[in-house]
N, C-alpha and C positions, 0 to 999 in steps of 0.2 A: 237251387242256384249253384252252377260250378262256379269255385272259388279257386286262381293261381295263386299259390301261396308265395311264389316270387314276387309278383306284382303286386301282391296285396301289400307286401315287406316292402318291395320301391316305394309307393302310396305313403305308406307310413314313415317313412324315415323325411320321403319332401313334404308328410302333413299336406297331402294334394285334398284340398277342400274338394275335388269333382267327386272323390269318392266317399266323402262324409255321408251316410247313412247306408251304403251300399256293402259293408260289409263292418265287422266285428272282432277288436283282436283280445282275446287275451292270454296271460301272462303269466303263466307257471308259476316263475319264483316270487308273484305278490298274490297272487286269487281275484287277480282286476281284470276286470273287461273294460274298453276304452274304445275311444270311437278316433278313426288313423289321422282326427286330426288334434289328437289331446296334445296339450305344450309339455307333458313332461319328458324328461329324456329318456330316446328309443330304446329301447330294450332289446336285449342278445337274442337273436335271430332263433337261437333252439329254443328259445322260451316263448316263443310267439306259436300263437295258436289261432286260426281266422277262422270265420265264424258268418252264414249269410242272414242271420239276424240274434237280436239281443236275446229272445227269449233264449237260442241255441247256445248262447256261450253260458246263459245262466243255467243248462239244463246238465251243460258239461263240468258245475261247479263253482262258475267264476261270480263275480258280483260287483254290483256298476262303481265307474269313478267316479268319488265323487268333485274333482276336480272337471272333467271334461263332458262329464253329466250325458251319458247316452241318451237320456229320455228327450235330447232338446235336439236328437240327429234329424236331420230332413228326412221324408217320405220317399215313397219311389211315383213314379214319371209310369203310367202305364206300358208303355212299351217296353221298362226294363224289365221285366218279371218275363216270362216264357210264357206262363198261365194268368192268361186273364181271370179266369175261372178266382184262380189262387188270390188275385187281385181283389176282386169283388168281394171275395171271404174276409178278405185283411179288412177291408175297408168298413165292415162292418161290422166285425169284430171290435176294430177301433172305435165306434161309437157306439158301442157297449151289446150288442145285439146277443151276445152271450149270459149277459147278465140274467135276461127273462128266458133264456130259451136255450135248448139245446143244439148237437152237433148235427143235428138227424133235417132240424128245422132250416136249419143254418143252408146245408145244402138244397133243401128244397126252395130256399130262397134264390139260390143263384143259379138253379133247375139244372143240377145234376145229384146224382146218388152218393150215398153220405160215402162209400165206400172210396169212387173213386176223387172226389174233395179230396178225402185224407192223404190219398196217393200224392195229388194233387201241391198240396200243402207239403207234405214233406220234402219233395223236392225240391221246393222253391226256399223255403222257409228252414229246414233242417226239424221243426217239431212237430205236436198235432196241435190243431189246433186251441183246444184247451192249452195246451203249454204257455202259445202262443197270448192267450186271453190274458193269463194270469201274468205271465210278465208286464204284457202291457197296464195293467191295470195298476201294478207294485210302480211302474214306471211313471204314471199321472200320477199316480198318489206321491210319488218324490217330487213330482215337477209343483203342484198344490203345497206342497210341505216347506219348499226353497222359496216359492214366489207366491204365496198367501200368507196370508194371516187367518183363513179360514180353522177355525176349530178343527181337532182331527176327528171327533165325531162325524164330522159333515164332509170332511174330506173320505173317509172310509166307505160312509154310504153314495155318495156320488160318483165314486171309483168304482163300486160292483162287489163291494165286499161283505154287505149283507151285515157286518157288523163291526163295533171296534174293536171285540176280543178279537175275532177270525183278521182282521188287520195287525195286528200288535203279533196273534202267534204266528202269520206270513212272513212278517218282517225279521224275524228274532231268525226263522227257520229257513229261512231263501241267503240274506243277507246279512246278519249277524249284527243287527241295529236294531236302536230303539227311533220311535218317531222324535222326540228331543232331540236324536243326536242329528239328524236330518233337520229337522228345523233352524239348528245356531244358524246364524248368517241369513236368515229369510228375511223375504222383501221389505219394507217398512211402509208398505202399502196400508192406506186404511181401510174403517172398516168397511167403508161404500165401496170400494174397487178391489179389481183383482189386477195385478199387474205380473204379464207373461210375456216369453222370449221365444221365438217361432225361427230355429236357425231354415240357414237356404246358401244353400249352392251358389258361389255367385257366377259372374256377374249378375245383378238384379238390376235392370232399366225402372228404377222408382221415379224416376220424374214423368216416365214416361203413362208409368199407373198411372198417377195420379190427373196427370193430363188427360189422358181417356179417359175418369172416369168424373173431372170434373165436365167435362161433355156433355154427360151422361146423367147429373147429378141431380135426382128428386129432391125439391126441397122439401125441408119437415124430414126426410128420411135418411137424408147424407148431407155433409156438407165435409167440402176439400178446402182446404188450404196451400198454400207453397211447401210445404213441409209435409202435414198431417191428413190422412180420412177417417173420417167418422163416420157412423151410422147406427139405427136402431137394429136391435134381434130381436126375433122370436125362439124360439126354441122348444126342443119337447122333453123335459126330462125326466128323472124316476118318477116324480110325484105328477106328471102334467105338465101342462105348456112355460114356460118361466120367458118374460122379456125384458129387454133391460138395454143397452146402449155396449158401443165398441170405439175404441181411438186406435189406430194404429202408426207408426212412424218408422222409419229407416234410422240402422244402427249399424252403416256400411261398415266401421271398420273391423267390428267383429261378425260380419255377417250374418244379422238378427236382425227381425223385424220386431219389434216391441208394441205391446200391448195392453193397453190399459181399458179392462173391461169394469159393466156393474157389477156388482157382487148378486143382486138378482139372478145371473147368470150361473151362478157357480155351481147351483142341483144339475145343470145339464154340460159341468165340466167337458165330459168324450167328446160330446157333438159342439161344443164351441171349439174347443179346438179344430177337430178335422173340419166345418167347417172354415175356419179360420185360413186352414194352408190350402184349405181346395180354392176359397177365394182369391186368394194372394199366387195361388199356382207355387206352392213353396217346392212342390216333390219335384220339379223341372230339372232338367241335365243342360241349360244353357247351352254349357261349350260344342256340346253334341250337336245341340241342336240347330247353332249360327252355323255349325263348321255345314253343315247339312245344306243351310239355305244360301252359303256363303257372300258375294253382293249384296244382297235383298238384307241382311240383318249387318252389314258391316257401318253401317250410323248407329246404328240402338241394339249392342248388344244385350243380349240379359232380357230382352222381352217376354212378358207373360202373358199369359191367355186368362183374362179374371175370369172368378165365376163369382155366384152369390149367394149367399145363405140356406137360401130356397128354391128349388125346382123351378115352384110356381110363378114365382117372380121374372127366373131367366126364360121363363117362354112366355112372357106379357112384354119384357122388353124385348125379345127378339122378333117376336108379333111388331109392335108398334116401330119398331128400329125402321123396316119399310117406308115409315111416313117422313122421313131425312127429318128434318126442324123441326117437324109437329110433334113431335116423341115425347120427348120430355113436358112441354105443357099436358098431353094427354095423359102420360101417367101419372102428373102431378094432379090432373080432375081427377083421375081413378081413386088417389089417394084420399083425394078432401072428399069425397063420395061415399066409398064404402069401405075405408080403415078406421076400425074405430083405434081413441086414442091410445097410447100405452097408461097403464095406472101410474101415479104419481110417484110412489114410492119407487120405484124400477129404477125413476131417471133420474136420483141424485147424483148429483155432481155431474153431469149430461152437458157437452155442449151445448150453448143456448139454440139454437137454428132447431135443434130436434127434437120431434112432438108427433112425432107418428110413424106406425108402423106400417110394413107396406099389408096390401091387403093378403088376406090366404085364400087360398082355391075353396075353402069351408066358407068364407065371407062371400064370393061372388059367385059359387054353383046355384044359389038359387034366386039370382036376379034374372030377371027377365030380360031381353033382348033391345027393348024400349028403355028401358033404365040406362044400359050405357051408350046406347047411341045417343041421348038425352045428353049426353055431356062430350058426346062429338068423335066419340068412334066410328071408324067403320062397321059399314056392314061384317064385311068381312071377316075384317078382325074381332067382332063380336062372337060370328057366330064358332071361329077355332077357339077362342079365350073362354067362352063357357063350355062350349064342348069339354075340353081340355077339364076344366077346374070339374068338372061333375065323373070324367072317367077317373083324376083323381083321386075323388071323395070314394068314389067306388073301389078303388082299388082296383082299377083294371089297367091303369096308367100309374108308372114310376118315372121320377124323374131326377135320378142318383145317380153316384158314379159308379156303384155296382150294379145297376141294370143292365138288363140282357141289351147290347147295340141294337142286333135286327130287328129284336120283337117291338122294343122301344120305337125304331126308327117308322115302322110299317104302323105302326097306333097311329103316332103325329101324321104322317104321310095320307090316312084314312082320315080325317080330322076337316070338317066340312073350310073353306077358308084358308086353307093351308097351303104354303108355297115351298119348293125346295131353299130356297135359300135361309127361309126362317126354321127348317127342321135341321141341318147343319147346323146354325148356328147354338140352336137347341142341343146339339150335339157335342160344339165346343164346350160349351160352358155349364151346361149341365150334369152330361155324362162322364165328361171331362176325357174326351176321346180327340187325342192328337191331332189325328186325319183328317177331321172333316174341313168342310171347305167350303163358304157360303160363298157361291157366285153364279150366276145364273150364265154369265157371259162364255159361250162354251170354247173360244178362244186360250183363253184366261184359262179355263178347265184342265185343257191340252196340257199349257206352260205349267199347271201346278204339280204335274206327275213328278219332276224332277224335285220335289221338295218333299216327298213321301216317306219314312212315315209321320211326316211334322208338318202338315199343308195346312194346320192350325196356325201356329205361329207363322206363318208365311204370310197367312190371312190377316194376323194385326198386325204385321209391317206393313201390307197393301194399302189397310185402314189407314194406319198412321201416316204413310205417306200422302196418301190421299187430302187428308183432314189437311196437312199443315199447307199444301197445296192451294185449297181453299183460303186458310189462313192463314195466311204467311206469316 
């Protein structure tokens, strides 16, 4: 990523939140790296140093603040990075894919050679990937240490660190701490929850979430309030699958969505998080992206494009989304049919409403055809929804945000039952690819060219328009 170091220096002296996670300054005369929207005061221009990610300023020496806490900067928005490629890598670097596996694998995940990844990655990023791993992981293990009460035994191992000595001598040898001294000030969370701080760019349209997504809302699986949503997780972590429950709420004034998860959760740390902000769409550039749609998002700015936990789940509701009202009663049969319950222990201190998890692609690849039409699906939609859950299980079907678009796109599209507007949407919210654009109306198609490359977020203004439309 080219970085103007004038601008970066504008950025930081107005602490322009657009550019909160987008780049990295640090600071000669203290050894800080800081994110351009820390509150302490600015610092003399020749002592500034930018930086297009945290691991790059820690590599050039510096070491995080602990006042503006880099670990808590927003994500990036796919189309800000040049290399998707680069994209894909991060993305699952971020939920630990390094831990088990090498760089060699890593590329053959995202189906190019490790060779040119690395090229890949250094431009974008400023280090190799390993650099990249290890910060991130020193980074979760701060953000666990501030906002847990999780032992640092279990912190160390659920960070990718194999151990607490190799924790303890990272820490001492990157940043000049002990975990003690990170810890003073931590959450006062107890021991059933974890409670975490997921910043974001604002504007954020939260009412607006939450309105779509009490819409939308299985019971037993979610439940929304005027304020709050909740829901069950599954998760897969070092040890195996871990489930357990989520609350989230709006903390506009410091631009943080807050999180109060189970502590069941906590072995599968990486991936609760980066689910967390793929769900919430936290990595978004709003201003970018209203200025883009201009009219069309000038009622709701700050709009996001959710997504969910699970692959499987966003293409059972983008399947059933076609049946307008019937939706939600049918995934709520899919629920009380083949989810079995979450164990008891997971859901302490749980919202009352929640008592099941949604089903996984592993639970309904091998029911028959006759099984769910038996509770009122479609033909149709039966036969893409098992299709679907069985290439899964196979492994011939991904459905991440690091997946390849086309190959991804041409699976679904091959997918016996399958309609364009449900593989878009599968597109939105799964792959979590700006562009796409569920409408079959080729009108509408036409007019959506001008919203390019955000005809996602153009598509849940439409929706939203739409809905209040009906309901006024």
């Amino acid at each position: 990523m080219q970085l103007d170091a004038d601008q970066c220096f504008d950025a930081l002296r107005a602490r322009d939140r657009r550019f909160d996670g987008r780049f990295f300054v640090g600071v000669s005369s203290t050894g800080i790296y800081c994110r351009p929207v820390c509150a302490v005061r600015t610092p003399r221009r020749e002592n500034c140093h930018f930086f297009p990610s945290a691991a790059a300023a820690e590599k050039a020496g510096f070491r995080p603040c602990l006042r503006c806490r880099p670990e808590l900067a927003p994500g990036w928005g796919l189309p800000d990075i040049a290399g998707r490629l680069a994209q894909a890598a991060a993305a699952l670097i971020e939920q630990g894919f390094l831990d088990h596996a090498g760089t060699e694998q890593l590329a053959a995940r995202v189906g190019v050679s490790a060779r040119h990844l690395r090229r890949l990655f250094r431009a974008e990023f400023g280090v190799s990937m390993l650099e990249l791993a290890q910060t991130q992981r020193l980074l979760l293990a701060k953000q666990c240490l501030t906002q847990t009460t999780l032992p640092v035994s279990h912190i160390a191992m659920a960070c990718g660190f194999g151990s607490q000595r190799r924790f303890h001598a990272l820490l001492r040898q990157r940043w000049g701490l002990r975990a003690q001294q990170i810890r003073r000030g931590a959450s006062s969370a107890g021991a059933d929850t974890l409670e975490l701080a997921l910043a974001y760019r604002p504007p954020l349209a939260w009412q607006v979430w939450l309105e779509q997504a009490a819409a939308q809302a299985v019971p037993g699986v979610e439940h929304v309030d005027a304020e709050r949503y909740a829901r069950t997780l599954r998760l897969r972590g070092r040890d195996g699958a871990c489930e357990g429950w989520m609350l989230a709420w709006n903390d506009a004034a410091h631009c943080t969505l807050r999180v109060r998860a189970s502590a069941s959760l906590a072995a599968a740390m990486p991936q609760l998080l980066a689910r967390l902000r793929r769900m919430f769409d936290l990595g978004a550039s709003p201003q970018a992206v209203d200025a883009r749609l201009g009219e069309l998002a000038a009622s709701a700015p700050g709009v996001r494009v959710p997504g969910h936990p699970d692959g499987f789940e966003t293409l059972a509701r983008s399947l059933l989304q076609r049946r307008g009202e019937r939706a939600v009663p049918l995934l709520a049969r899919m629920v009380d049919a083949f989810a079995a319950p979450p164990l008891p222990e997971t859901m302490t201190a749980a919202p009352v409403t929640l008592n099941r998890c949604f089903p996984s692609a592993e639970e309904l690849a091998g029911r028959a055809d006759s099984e769910l039409q038996r509770i009122g699906l479609p033909a149709d939609d039966t036969a893409a929804l098992l299709h679907c859950a069985r290439e899964l299980c196979a492994d011939r079907l991904e459905l991440q945000p690091w997946s390849a678009l086309d190959t991804t796109l041409a699976a679904l599209r091959a997918a016996p039952g399958m309609d364009e507007p449900t593989v878009q949407r599968v597109a939105m919210q799964a792959l979590g690819w700006p562009d796409a654009f569920a409408s079959g109306d080729p009108g509408l198609l036409e007019q959506a060219e001008r919203w390019r490359p955000w005809r996602a977020y153009a598509a849940m203004h439409l929706a939203l328009r739409s809905a209040r439309e009906m309901h006024p």
